[in-house]
C-alpha positions as CSV (number, residue, x, y, z in Angstrom):
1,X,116.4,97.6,95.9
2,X,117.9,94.6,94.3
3,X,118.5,94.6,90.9
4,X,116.1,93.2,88.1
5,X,118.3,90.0,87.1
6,X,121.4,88.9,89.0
7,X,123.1,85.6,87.8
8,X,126.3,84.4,89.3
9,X,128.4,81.7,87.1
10,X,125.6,80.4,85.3
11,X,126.3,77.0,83.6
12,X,124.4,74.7,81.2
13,X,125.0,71.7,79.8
14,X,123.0,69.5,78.1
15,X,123.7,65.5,77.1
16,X,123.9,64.7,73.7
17,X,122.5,61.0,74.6
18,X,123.8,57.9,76.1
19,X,127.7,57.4,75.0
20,X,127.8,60.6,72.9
21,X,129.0,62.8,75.4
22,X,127.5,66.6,76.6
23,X,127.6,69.9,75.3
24,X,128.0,73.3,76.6
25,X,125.5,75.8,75.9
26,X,126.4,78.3,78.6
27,X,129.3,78.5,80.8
28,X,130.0,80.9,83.9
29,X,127.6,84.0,82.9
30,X,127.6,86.5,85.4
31,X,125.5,89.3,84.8
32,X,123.3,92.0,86.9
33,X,120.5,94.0,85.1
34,X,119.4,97.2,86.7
35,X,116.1,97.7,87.3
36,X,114.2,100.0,84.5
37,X,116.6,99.7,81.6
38,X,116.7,97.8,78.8
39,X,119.5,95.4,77.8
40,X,120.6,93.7,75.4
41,X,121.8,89.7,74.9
42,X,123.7,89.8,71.9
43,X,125.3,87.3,70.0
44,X,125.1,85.0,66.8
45,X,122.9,81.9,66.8
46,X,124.5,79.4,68.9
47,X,125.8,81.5,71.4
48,X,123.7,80.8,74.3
49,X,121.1,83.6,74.5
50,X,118.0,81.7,74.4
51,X,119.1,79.3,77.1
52,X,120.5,81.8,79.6
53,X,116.8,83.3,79.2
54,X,115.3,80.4,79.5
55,X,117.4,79.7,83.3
56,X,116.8,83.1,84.0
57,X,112.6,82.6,83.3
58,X,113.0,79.1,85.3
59,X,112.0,77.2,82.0
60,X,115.9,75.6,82.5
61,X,117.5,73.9,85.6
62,X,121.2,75.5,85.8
63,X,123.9,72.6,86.1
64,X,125.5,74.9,88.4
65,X,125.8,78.3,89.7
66,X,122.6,80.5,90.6
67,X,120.1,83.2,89.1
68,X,117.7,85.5,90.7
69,X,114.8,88.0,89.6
70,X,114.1,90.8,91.7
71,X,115.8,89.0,94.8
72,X,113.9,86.0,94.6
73,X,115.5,82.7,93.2
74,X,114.9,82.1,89.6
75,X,112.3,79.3,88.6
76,X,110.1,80.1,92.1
77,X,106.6,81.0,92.0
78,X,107.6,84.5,93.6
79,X,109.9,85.3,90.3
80,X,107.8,83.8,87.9
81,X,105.4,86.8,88.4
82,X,107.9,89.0,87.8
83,X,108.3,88.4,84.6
84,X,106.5,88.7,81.2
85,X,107.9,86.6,78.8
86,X,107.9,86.2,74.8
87,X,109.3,83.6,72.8
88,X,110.7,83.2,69.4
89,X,108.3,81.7,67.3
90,X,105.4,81.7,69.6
91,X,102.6,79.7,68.6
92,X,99.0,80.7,69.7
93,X,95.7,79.0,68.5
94,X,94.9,80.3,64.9
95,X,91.1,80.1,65.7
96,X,91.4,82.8,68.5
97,X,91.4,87.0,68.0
98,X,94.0,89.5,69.3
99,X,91.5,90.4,71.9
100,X,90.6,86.8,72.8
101,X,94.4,85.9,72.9
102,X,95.3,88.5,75.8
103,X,92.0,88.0,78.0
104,X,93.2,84.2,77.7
105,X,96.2,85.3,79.4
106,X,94.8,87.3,81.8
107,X,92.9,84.5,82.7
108,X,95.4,82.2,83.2
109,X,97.1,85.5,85.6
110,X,93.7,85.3,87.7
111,X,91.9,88.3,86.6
112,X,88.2,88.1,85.4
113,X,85.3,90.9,84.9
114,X,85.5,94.6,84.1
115,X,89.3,94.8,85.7
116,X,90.7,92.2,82.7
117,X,88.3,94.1,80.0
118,X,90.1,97.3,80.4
119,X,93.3,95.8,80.6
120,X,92.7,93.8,77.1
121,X,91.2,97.8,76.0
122,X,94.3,99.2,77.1
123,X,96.8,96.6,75.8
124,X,95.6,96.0,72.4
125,X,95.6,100.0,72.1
126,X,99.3,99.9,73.5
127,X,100.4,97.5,70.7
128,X,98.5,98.9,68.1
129,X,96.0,96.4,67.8
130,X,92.9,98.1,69.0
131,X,89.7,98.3,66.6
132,X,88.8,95.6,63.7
133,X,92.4,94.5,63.8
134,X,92.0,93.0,67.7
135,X,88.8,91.2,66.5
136,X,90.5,89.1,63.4
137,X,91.2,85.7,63.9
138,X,95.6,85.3,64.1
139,X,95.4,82.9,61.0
140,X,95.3,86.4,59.3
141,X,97.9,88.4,61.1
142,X,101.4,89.0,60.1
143,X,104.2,87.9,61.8
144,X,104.8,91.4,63.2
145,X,101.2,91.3,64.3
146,X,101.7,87.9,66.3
147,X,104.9,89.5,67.9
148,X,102.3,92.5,68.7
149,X,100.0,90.4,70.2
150,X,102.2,87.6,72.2
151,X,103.7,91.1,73.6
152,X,100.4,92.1,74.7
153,X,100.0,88.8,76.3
154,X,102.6,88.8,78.0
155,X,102.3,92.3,80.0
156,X,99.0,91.7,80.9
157,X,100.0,90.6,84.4
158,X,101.9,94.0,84.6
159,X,105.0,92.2,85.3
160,X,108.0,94.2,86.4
161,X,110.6,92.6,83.8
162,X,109.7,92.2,80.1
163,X,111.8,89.3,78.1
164,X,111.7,89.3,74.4
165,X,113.6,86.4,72.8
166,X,114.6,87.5,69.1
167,X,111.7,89.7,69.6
168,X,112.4,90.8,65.4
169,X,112.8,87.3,63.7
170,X,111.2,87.1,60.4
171,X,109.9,90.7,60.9
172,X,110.2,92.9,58.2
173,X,111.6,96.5,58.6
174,X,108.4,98.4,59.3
175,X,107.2,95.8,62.1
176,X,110.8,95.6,63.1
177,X,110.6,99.7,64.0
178,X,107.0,98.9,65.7
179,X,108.4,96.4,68.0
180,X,111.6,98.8,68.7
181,X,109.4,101.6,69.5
182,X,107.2,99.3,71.8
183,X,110.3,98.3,73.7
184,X,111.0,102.5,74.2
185,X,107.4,102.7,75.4
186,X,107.7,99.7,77.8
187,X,111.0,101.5,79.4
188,X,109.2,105.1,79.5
189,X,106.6,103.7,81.8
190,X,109.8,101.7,84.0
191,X,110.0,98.4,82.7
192,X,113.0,96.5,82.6
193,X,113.6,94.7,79.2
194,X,115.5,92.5,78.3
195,X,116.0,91.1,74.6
196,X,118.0,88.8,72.2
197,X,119.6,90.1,68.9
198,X,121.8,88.5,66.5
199,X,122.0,91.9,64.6
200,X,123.8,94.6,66.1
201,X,121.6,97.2,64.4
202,X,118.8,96.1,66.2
203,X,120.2,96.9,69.3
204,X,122.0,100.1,69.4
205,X,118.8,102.0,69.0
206,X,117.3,100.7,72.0
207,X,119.5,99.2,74.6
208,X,121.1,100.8,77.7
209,X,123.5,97.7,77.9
210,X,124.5,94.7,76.4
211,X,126.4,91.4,76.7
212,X,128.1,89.9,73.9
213,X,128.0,85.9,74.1
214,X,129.9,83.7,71.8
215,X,129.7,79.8,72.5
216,X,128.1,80.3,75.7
217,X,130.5,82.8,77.0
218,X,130.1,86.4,78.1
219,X,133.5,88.4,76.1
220,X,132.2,91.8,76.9
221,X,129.3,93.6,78.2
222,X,128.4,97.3,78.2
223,X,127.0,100.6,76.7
224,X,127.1,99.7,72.8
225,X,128.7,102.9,72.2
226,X,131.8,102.4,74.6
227,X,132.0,99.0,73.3
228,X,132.4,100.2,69.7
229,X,134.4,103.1,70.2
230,X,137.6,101.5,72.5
231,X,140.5,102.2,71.1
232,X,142.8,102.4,73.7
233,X,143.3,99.1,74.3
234,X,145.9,96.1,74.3
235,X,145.8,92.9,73.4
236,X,149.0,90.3,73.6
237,X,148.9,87.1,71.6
238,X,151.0,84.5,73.8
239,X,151.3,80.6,73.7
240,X,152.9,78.2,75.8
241,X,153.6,80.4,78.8
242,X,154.2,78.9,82.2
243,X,151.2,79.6,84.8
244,X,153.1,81.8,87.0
245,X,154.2,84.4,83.9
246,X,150.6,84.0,82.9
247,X,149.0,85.5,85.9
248,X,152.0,87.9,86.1
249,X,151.5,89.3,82.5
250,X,147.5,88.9,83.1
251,X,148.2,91.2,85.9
252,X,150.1,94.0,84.5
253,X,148.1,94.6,81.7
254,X,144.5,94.6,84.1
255,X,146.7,97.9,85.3
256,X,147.4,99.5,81.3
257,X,143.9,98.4,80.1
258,X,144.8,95.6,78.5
259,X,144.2,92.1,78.3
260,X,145.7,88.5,76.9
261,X,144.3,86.5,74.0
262,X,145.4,82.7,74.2
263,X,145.8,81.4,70.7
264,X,142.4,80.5,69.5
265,X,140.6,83.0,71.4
266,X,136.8,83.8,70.6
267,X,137.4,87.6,70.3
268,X,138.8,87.5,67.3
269,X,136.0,85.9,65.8
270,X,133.8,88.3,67.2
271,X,135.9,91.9,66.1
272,X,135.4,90.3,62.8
273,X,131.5,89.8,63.3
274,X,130.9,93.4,64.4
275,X,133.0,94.9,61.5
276,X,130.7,92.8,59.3
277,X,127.6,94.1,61.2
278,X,129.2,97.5,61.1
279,X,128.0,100.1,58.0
280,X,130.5,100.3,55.4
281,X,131.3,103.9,55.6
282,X,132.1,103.2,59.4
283,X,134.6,99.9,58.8
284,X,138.0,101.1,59.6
């Protein structure tokens, strides 16, 4: 069985307008999600998770390299329904209910008659909206409750692949710990998530895996724990080697579990943004 989400030097760059030059949002992102996990894009803002999403969800043309969903090419009809998808801020028409929101959905998905009524039931019920609270217009819902519902929307399909971009933004803590006991639920019954975090806290409770991006560029990726928790490990500062004693010492530290920083590398940047993320107690 292929895996969930393969991509294979993924590449975006978008023109800042005629003479101002382009910039780069992603650049060579190679990653493979297993199927029925849930992983994590983490990074600060800027860093490139919401567009790899949105070439992953087809939403994106790549300027180069290639991504697939469940074997089939990324953008195609064929992956399209493999995936459920919420957005950031998504914006739904105020006028409409909880219940009216997800059998709009279902609609647009092709279902109709008894088949999409339990499904909106069993949905709503899933995301805690069932009752009075499904038939209140969204103009009085929190912002946890639009996550709630969007979320609802977008698995009413049954899609195989859930993606949840900054699922948590602008949530407070209690609908923060809704939506992270949703995403448990989701991967109990074998759905693959995948999600975008700027906070590292609300990831290591729910992720199998994660990839760290800064400025579009995949440093590490892993189980959070491992990745916290490295110690042995080198790093060697160099500047102005020659190529050849670069790919020699490059080399022989890929055998001692090592690796080399050229001077202004990103991962300093980002040892400093997980010791800030990082509880005090636990900040070496």
């Amino acid at each position: 069985m292929s895996p969930a989400v393969v991509t294979q030097q993924l590449r975006k760059e978008f023109s800042l307008g005629w003479g101002r030059g382009r910039v780069l949002a992603v650049e060579g992102l190679d990653l493979e999600v297993r199927r029925g996990e849930v992983f994590g894009l983490l990074g600060p803002n800027g860093s490139g998770k919401s567009t790899a999403m949105k070439m992953i969800l087809g939403l994106l043309r790549p300027t180069s390299g290639r991504a697939e969903v469940c074997g089939c090419r990324a953008g195609t009809l064929a992956a399209r329904r493999q995936i459920g998808f919420l957005p950031e801020n998504p914006y739904f028409p105020a006028f409409l209910c909880g219940a009216e929101l997800v059998r709009y959905y279902g609609r647009l998905s092709g279902m109709g008659g008894k088949k999409l009524e339990e499904r909106v039931e069993e949905l709503l019920s899933l995301v805690r909206l069932e009752g009075e609270a499904g038939r209140r217009p969204l103009r009085t819902y929190s912002k946890g409750m639009v996550q709630r519902a969007g979320l609802a929307g977008a698995l009413v399909s049954d899609p195989e692949i859930v993606m949840l971009d900054e699922p948590t933004a602008g949530v407070d803590p209690a609908g923060s710990r809704e939506i992270r006991d949703l995403i448990l639920e989701l991967k109990r019954r074998g759905k693959t998530v995948i999600f975008s975090s700027h906070l590292l806290e609300q990831v290591e409770d729910v992720a199998d895996r994660v990839s760290i991006l800064h400025r579009g560029q995949k440093l590490r990726e892993g189980r959070l724990e491992d990745l916290l928790t490295q110690t042995a490990e080198w790093q060697v500062r160099v500047r102005g080697l020659s190529e050849a004693h670069r790919r020699d010492l490059h080399g022989w530290l890929a055998q001692h579990g090592g690796e080399v920083l050229e001077e202004g590398s990103p991962r300093e940047r980002l040892e400093d943004y997980f010791l800030r993320s990082l509880p005090e107690k636990e900040r070496p």
